[in-house]
N, C-alpha and C positions, 0 to 999 in steps of 0.2 A: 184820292188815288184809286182808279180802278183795277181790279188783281184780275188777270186771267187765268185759262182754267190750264190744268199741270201740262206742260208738253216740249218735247227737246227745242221746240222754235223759239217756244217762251223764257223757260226757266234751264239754268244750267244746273248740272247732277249735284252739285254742290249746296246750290239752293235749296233743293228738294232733298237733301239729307240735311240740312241746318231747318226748315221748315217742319218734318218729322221726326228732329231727332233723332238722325239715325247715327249710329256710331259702327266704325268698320270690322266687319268679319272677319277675323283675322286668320283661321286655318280655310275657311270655306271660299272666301272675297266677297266683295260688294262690299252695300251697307245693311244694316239691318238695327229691325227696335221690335222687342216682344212687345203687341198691342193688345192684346186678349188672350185669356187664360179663362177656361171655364170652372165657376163655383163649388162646381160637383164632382167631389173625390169619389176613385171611381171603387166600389164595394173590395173591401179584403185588401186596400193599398192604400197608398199616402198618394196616389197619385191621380191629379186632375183629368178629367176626362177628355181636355183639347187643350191645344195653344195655339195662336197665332202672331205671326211676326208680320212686318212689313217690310221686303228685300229690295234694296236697289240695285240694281246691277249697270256694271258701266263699260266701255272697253277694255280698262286694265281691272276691275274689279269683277271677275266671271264667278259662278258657281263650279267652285274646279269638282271634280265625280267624288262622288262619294255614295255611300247607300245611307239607309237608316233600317232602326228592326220595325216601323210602325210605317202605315198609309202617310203620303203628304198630297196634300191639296194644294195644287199651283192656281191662283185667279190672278190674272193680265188686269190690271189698272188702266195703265197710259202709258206713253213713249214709244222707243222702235221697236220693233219684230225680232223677238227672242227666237232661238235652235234647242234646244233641248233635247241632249243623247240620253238616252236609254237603251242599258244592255243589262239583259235578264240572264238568269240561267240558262246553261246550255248554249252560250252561245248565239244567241236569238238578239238583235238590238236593233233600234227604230230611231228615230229625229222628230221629235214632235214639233212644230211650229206653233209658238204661243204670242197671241196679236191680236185685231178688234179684225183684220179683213176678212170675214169669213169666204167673201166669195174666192179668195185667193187661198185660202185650206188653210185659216190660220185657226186657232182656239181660243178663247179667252181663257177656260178650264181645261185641265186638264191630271188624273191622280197618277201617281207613282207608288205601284206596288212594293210592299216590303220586301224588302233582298234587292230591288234593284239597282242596280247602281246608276247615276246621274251625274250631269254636267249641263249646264246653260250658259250660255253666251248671245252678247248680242249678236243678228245679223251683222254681217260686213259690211262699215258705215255709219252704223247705226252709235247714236251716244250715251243714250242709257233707256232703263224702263226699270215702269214701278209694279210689283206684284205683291202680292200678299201670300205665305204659305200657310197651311193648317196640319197638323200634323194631332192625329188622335190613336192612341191617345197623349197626353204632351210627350214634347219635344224632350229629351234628356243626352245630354252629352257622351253619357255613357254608351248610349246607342247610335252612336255617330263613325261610320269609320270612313276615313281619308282614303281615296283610291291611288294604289301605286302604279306609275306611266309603265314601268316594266310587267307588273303583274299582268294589268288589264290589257296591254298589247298583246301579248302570250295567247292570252283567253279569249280576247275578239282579234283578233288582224286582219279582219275585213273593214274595223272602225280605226285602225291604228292610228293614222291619220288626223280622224277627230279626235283620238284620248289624247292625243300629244297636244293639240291646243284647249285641252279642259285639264293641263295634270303640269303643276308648279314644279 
């Protein structure tokens, strides 16, 4: 049997989370699997100096906003063309496009600053993609916060629109 290479024509989102192991995200959405954790605790902590996951994200499984206190590294794998809000401080917030077209303004990389708050969804249409996040130094729950539809409407209502479909 020959296996093709991962793509929404080929494989259903179900597939590629039973193929990686991914198990659902349950306050964030999608799916996701911790695949790498760096060996090197980082001086004066108990705490590794990276982590990485693999996120799948799907129509009903979006990254609803949330921020973190540490850098995250978003890399585009495969699948459709992800949106990705970001609203900084102050009021300031952007859309990044993360996807292989570059000549269409997409990104495969792209970092989200600590404090910012974020949201990813697929484009309209689209039925899943697969990314990898890095978050350094690791990922910790404790540094996780859930963004509220009310709060962040308040604070952006230029994006209101967008938070309402990134906010469960």
């Amino acid at each position: 049997m020959k296996s093709a290479p991962l793509s929404p024509d080929t494989h259903a989102a179900e597939e590629v989370a039973r193929l990686l192991d991914l198990a659902p995200l349950e306050q964030e959405g999608g799916f996701f699997r911790r695949s790498a954790e760096a060996a090197t605790i980082l001086p004066g902590s108990a705490r590794r100096a990276y982590s990485v996951i693999y996120f799948l994200i799907t129509p009903a499984g979006f990254s609803a906003m949330h921020k973190l206190e540490t850098d995250e590294v978003w890399n585009f794998h495969c699948g459709d063309t992800l949106e990705s809000l970001r609203l900084a401080p102050g009021g300031v917030g952007k859309v990044v496009t993360l996807g292989l077209d570059l000549a269409a303004g997409e990104t495969p990389q792209d970092v989200v600053a600590a404090g910012v708050w974020q949201g990813t969804r697929l484009r309209a249409g689209g039925r899943w993609a697969l990314v990898s996040c890095v978050v350094a130094p690791e990922f910790r729950w404790s540094e996780f916060t859930l963004g509220d539809r009310r709060e962040l409407t308040a604070a952006y209502p230029g994006f209101a629109s967008e938070i309402l479909g990134l906010t469960r």
